[in-house]
C-alpha positions as CSV (number, residue, x, y, z in Angstrom):
1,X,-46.2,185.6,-27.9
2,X,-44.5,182.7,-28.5
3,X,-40.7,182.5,-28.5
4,X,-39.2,179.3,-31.1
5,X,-35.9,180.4,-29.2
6,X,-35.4,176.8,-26.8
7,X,-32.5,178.1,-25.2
8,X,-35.2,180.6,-23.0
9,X,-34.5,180.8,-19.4
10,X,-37.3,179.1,-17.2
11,X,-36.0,181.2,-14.2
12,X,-35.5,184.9,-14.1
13,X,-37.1,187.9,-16.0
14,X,-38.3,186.1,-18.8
15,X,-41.9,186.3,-20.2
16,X,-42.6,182.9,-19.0
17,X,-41.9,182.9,-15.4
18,X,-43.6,186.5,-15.5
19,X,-46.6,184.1,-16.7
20,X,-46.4,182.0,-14.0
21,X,-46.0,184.7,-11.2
22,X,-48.9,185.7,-12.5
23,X,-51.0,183.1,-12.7
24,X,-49.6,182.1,-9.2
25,X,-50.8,185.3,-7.9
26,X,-53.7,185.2,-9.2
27,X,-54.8,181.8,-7.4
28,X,-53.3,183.3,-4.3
29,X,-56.0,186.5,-4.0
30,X,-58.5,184.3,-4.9
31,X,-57.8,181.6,-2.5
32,X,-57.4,184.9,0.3
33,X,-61.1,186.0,-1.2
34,X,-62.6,182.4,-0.8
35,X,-61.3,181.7,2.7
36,X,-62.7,185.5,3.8
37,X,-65.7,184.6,2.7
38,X,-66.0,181.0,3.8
39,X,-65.1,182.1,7.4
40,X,-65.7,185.8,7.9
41,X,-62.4,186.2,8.8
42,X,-59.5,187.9,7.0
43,X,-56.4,185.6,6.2
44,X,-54.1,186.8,9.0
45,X,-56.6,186.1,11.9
46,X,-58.0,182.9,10.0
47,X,-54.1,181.7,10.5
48,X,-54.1,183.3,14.5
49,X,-51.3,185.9,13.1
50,X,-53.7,189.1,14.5
């Protein structure tokens, strides 16, 4: 829903940096899923961290 309100926060609890989080963790798992299945390897040991 769009908001005609131009004094909206870009930072905090608002519905558009919920948006974003989202999005951004959305690119995240998928970028996780990709490398898994590029290398074989899960994300930790593909960075040495296990």
């Amino acid at each position: 829903m769009k908001s005609n309100n131009q004094n909206e926060g870009k930072f905090g609890f608002t519905g558009y940096a919920e948006n974003w989080n989202g999005r951004l963790a959305m690119i995240g798992f998928v970028s996780a899923l990709i490398v898994e299945l590029v290398t074989g390897q899960g994300i930790l040991h593909f960075w040495g961290l296990l």
